[in-house]
Each structure stands twice: as C-alpha cells, then as structure tokens.
C-alpha positions in Angstrom: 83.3 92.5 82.3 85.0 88.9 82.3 83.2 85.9 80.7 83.2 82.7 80.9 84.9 80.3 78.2 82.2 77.5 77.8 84.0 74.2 77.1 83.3 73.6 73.4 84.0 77.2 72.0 87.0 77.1 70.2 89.8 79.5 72.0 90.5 81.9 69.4 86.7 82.8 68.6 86.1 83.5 72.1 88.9 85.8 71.8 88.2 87.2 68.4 84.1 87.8 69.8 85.6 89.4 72.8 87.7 92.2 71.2 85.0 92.5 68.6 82.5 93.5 71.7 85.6 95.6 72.9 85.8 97.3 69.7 89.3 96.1 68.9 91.0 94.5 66.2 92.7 91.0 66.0 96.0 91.7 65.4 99.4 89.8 64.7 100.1 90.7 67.5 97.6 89.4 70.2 97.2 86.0 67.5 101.1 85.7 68.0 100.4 85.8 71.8 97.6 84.2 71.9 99.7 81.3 70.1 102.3 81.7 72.8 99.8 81.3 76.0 97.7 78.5 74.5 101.1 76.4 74.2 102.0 77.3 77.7 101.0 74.2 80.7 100.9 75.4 84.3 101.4 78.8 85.5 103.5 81.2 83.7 104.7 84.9 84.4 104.6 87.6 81.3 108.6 87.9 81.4 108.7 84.2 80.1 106.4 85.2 77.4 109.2 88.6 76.5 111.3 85.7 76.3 109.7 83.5 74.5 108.9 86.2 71.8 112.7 87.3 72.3 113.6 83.7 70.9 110.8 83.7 68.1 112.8 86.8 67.4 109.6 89.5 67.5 109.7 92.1 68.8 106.5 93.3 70.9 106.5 95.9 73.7 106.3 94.8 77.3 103.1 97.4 77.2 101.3 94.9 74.4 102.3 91.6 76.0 100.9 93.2 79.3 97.2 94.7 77.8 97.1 91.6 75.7 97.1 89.4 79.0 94.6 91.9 80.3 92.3 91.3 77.3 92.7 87.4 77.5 91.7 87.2 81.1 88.6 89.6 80.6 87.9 87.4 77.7 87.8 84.6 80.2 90.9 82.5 78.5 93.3 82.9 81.3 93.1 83.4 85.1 95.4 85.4 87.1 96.9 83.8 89.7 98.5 85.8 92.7 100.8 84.3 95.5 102.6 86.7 97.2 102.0 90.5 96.3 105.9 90.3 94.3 104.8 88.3 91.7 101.5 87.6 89.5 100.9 84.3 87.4 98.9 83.0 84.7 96.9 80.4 83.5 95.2 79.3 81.1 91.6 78.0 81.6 89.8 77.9 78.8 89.1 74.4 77.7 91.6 72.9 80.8 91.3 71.8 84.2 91.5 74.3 86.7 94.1 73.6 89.8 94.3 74.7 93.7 98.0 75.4 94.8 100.2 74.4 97.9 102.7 77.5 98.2 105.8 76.4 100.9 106.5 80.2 102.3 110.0 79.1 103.1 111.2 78.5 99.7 108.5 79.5 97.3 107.8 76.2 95.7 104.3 75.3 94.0 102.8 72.1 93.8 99.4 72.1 91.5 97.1 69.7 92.4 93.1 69.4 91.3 90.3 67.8 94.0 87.0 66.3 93.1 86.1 66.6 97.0 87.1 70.9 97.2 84.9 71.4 93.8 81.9 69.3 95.5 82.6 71.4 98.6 82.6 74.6 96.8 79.4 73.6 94.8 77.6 73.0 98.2 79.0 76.0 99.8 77.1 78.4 96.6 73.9 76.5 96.5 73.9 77.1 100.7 74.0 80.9 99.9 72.7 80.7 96.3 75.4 81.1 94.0 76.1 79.5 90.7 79.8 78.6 91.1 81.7 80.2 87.9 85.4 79.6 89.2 87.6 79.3 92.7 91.0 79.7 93.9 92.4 77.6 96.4 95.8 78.4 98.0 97.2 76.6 101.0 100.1 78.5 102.5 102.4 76.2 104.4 106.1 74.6 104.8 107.0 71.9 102.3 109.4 69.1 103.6 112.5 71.3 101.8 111.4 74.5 103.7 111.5 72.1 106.8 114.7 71.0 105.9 115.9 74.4 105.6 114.5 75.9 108.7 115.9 73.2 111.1 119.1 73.2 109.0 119.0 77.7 110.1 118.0 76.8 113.2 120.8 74.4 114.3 123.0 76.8 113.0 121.9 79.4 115.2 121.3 77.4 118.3 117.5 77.9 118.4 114.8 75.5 116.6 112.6 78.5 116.2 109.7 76.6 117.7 110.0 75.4 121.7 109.9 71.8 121.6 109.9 71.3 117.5 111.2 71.8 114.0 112.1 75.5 112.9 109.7 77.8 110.9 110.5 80.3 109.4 109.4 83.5 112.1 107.9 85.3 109.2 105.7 82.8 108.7 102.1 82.7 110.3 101.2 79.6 108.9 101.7 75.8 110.0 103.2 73.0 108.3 101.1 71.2 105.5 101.1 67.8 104.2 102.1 68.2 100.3 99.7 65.1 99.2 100.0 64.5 95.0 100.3 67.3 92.7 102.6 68.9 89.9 105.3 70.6 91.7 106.1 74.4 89.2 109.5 76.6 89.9 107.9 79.7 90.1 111.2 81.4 89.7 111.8 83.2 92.9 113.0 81.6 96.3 112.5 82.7 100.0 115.3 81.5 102.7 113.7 81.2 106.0 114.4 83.9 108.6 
C-alpha cells in the first residue's frame, strides 16, 4: 500500500518506517540508493542509476536497484512516471514540487513545467466527486516546434506535407500540435523520427 510523504518528515525516516512495516532491513545497499535518488533533479531512468553506481565503483545487481525503486515508490518517496509503454521514469517527490509534462511524439522531448491553475482545477474536480486529492499526473502529448521542423522538413522531402493544406505530422501521431509555454526541457534519452 503506497503512502504519502508528508512535507516535514525527513526522507530517510519515511523510508527506514516503511521497510520496518515491510519487515525489511535498511541496508547499504538501499541507503547507498537512496543517496543516489535523493541527489537526482527531474526525471531519471534506473539505467542512469547502474551507472551512476558503476562510477561510485559498487557493485549492486540490476535486481536490487529495481526492488529498491519499488520499495521507494510504495514508500511514497518517488513517483513513477510513464510516457510511452518503452520506457518508465522516476521522480522524486518527497519534499519537492511535483511537475505535469509536455511529451513532443515526434522526437521524444520533455519539457516539465508546474501550474497553480491545473492543481486548483484538480482540487475542484475531487471535492465535485468527493475526493481528497493525494497526487496527479498530467501529460500533454503533442508536437514541439523541433518535431514540426522535422515533419515539414520529411514532408518536403517526400513531396507531401502530411496534412492537406498544413505543416506535416507525423502519421503515427493522433494528437495535435501544442503550444510548449515555460518549463524545464529533460532529454529523456530516446528519440522518435516522424513517419
């Protein structure tokens, strides 16, 4: 059963309490990766964190780094975050500001960005149906001005804009063009050419 981090409790006692109530010990280990996510900003992958231990030069299995981000997000210290069903992120939320996500589909890019007016709309939204509002997620699928870029640039090539009367998108792509606004902008490693 995932908890929720309250805002004052210092990180590593809610871990230590959770794997207490779990029955499991605070190793090495787990404080070692524990150490490692807590220094992490944004979103991270678990490979960067095999590297990162790689560097530190310790060695811990890929199975440990993998049940120990299990037991931080039951432990309600990180969130996973999912964005296409290739790839699954982390972050951490314990004692941070959460973020929403603009995702271009054409190129995979990631701009963070955090709104005042979706958390009031997500408040009203629960107290219309009754919920107390724990967390959210909020991903908006569209084409950044590079994806843009790129699909026009595909679609000259090929003689065909894609889109009667418009810029290309890519065909895959069910969603429209969104504006990008402010934000952090995160590589998320992995890159998508438009069809």
């Amino acid at each position: 059963m995932k908890r929720q981090a309250l805002p004052y409790e210092p990180v590593c006692a809610i871990f230590r309490r959770y794997l207490h109530t779990e029955k499991l010990k605070f190793t090495p280990e787990r404080a070692m990766m524990l150490d490692l996510v807590l220094r992490r900003e944004g979103l991270f992958h678990p490979e960067q964190l095999v590297d990162d231990l790689k560097k530190l030069d310790r060695r811990v299995s890929r199975a440990t780094i993998y049940r120990t981000l299990a037991h931080l997000q039951d432990a309600g210290i990180l969130k996973q975050v999912f964005f296409d069903n290739k790839q699954s992120y982390y972050e951490v939320i314990a004692g941070r500001q959460a973020y929403d996500y603009l995702i271009c589909v054409a190129t995979g890019r990631v701009v963070e960005f955090s709104s005042d007016k979706l958390r009031k709309l997500r408040d009203e939204i629960c107290r219309e149906h009754g919920f107390d509002p724990i967390s959210h997620q909020f991903h908006v699928f569209g084409l950044s001005p590079e994806g843009k870029a790129a699909a026009e640039k595909d679609g000259s090539e090929s003689g065909s804009s894609g889109v009667e009367g418009g810029a290309a998108m890519p065909m895959t792509s069910p969603f429209a063009p969104s504006g990008s606004g402010g934000g952090r902008s995160i590589s998320t490693g992995r890159r998508k050419s438009p069809r």
